[in-house]
C-alpha positions in Angstrom: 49.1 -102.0 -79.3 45.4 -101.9 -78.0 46.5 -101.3 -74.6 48.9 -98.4 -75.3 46.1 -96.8 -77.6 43.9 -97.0 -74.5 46.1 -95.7 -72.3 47.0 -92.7 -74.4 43.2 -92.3 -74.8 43.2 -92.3 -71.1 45.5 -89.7 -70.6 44.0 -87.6 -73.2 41.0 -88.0 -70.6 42.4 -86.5 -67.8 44.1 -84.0 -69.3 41.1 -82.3 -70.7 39.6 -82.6 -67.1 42.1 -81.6 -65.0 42.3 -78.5 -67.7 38.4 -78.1 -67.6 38.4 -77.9 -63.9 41.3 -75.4 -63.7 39.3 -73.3 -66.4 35.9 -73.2 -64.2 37.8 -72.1 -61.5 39.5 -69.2 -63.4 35.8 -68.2 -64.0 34.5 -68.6 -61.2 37.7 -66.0 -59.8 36.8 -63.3 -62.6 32.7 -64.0 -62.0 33.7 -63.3 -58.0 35.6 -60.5 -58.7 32.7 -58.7 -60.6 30.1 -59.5 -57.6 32.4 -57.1 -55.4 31.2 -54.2 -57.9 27.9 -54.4 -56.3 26.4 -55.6 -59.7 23.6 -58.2 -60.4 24.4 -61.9 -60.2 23.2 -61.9 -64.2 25.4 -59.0 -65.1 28.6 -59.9 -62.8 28.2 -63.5 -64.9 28.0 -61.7 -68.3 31.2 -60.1 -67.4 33.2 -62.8 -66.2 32.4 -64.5 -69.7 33.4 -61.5 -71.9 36.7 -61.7 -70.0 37.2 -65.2 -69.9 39.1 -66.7 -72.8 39.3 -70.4 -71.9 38.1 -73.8 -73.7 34.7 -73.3 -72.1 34.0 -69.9 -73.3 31.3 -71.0 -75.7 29.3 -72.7 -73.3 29.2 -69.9 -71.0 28.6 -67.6 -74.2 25.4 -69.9 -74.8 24.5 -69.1 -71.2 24.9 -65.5 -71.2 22.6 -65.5 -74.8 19.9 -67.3 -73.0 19.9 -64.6 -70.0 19.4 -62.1 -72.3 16.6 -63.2 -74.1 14.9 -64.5 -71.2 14.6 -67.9 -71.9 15.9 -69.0 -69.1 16.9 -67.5 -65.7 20.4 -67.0 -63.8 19.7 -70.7 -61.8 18.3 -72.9 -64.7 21.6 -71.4 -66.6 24.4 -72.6 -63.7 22.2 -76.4 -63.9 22.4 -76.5 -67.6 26.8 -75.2 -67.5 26.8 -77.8 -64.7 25.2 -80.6 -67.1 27.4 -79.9 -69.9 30.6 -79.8 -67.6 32.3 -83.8 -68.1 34.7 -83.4 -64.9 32.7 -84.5 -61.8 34.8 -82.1 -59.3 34.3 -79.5 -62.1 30.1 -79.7 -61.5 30.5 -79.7 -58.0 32.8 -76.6 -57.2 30.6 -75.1 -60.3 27.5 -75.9 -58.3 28.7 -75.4 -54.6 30.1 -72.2 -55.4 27.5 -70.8 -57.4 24.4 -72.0 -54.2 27.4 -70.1 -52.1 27.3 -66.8 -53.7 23.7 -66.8 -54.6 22.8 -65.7 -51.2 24.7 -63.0 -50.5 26.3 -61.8 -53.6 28.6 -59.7 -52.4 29.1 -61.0 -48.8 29.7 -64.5 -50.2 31.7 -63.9 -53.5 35.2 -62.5 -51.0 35.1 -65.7 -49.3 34.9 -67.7 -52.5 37.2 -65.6 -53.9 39.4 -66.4 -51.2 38.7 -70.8 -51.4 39.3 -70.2 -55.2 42.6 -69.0 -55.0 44.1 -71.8 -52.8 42.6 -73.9 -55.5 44.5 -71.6 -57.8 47.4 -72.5 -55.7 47.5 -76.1 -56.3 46.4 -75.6 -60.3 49.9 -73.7 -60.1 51.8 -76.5 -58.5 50.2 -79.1 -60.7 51.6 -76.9 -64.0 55.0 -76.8 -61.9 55.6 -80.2 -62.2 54.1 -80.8 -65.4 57.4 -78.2 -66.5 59.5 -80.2 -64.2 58.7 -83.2 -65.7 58.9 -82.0 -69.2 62.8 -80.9 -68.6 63.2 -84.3 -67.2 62.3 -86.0 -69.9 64.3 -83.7 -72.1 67.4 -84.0 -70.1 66.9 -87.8 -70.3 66.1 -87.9 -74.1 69.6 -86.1 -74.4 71.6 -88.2 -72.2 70.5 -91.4 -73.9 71.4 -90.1 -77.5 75.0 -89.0 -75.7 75.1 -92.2 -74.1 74.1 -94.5 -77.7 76.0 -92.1 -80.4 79.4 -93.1 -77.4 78.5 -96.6 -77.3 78.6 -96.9 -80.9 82.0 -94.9 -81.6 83.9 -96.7 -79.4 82.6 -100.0 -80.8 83.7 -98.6 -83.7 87.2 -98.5 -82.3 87.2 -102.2 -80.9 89.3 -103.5 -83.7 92.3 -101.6 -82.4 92.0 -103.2 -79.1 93.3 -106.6 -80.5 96.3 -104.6 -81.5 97.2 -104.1 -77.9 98.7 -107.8 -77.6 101.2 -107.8 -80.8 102.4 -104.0 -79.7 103.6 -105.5 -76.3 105.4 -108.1 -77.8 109.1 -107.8 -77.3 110.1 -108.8 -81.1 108.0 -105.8 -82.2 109.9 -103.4 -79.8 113.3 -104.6 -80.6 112.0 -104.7 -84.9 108.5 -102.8 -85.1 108.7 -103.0 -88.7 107.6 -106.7 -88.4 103.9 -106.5 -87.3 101.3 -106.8 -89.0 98.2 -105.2 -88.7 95.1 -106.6 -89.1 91.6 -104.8 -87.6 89.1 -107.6 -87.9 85.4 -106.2 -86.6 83.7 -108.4 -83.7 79.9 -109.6 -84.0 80.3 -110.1 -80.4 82.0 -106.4 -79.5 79.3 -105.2 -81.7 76.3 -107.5 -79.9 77.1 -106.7 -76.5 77.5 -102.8 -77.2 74.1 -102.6 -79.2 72.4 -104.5 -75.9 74.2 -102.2 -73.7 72.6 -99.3 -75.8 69.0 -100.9 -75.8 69.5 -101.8 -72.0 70.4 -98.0 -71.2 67.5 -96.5 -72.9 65.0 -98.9 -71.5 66.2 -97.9 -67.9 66.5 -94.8 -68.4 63.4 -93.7 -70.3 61.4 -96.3 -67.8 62.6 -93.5 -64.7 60.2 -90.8 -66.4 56.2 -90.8 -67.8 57.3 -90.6 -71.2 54.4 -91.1 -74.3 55.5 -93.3 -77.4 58.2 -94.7 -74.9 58.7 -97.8 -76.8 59.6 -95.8 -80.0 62.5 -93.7 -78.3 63.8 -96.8 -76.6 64.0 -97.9 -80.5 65.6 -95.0 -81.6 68.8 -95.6 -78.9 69.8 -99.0 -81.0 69.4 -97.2 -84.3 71.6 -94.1 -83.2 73.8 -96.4 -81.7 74.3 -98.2 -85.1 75.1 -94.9 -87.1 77.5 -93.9 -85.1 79.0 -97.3 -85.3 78.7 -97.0 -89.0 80.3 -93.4 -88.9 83.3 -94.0 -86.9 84.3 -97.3 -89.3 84.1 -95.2 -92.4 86.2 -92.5 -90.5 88.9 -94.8 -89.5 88.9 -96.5 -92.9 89.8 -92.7 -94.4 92.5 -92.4 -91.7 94.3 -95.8 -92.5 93.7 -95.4 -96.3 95.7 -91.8 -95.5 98.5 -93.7 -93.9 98.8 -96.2 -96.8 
């Protein structure tokens, strides 16, 4: 239990940096953008934070407040963002970018316009398979409820296969009015089905990154033994129909 906690918890992690990351470089885009107007470094920045509507807003909002009052200038602003950002690649693109452009505002801010948007590139490809993966696991969450809620209706139906001896027999042909029928349930049928079940959601969701995956692999059994349960009570109302 400790060690799926901690991996969730590690997951968690790297979401919110991977996300941080892709938000500084959104604003560093909008801040380079601005620097093309032939505006101040302090003013361009102010800007790029009224139009900037990710997690980090506030602590650029902060920033900006400082600026204004003077307590602190442009450069002791970027190295306190930089402290406060928790994703190391986050502090140096932050930082690298920000000694790039204060140079040559304008000159620089094209080309880091530029290096940002084949970063923006691979922030799109990294959301691409994020969606891909989601409809994966969808698609697979579907096929093993399919594949249990089958399972356990033709388990269900196992009694009838012991009536496939008695209605080959040649004294039921020639006088069918002899048999008798008697549907007796199997612990074993019903055993190796349920295992089947368990084994098929356990390979299945084990193909894909799936969280709480011990849970859904749970869940197969317990389908599988509903359905079981539904298609006996079915086929007790059709032979109660008969009699």
């Amino acid at each position: 239990m400790r060690i799926r906690i901690n991996n969730r918890l590690k997951r968690e992690q790297n979401n919110q940096l991977i996300n941080e990351l892709f938000e500084v470089e959104d604003f560093l885009i909008l801040l380079s953008k601005n620097l093309l107007n032939n505006i101040s470094a302090e003013l361009a920045f102010r800007l790029a934070v009224n139009q900037f509507n990710g997690n980090l807003k506030p602590i650029f909002h902060n920033a900006v407040e400082e600026i204004l009052t003077g307590s602190l200038c442009l450069k002791d602003v970027v190295e306190k963002i930089i402290n406060m950002l928790k994703n190391p690649q986050s502090k140096q693109l932050f930082k690298y970018l920000m000694d790039l452009i204060d140079y040559d505002s304008k000159k620089r801010a094209s080309v880091v316009i530029k290096t940002l948007y084949r970063l923006k590139e691979n922030q799109q490809l990294y959301y691409k398979r994020q969606n891909v993966l989601k409809a994966q696991q969808f698609k697979i969450k579907f096929l093993v409820t399919i594949i249990s809620i089958v399972l356990g209706m033709i388990c269900s139906l196992s009694p009838w296969f012991s009536l496939a001896a008695p209605l080959l027999n040649t004294d039921y042909i020639i006088n069918p009015f002899t048999i008798q029928f008697e549907l007796q349930q199997s612990p074993y049928v019903f055993a190796t089905f349920l295992i089947i079940s368990l084994l098929n959601a356990y390979t299945l969701y084990n193909t894909v990154k799936l969280e709480h995956k011990i849970i859904f692999i749970l869940i197969a059994p317990i389908l599988f033994t509903a359905a079981y349960m539904t298609g006996n009570i079915i086929i007790s109302a059709i032979l109660k129909s008969w009699v």
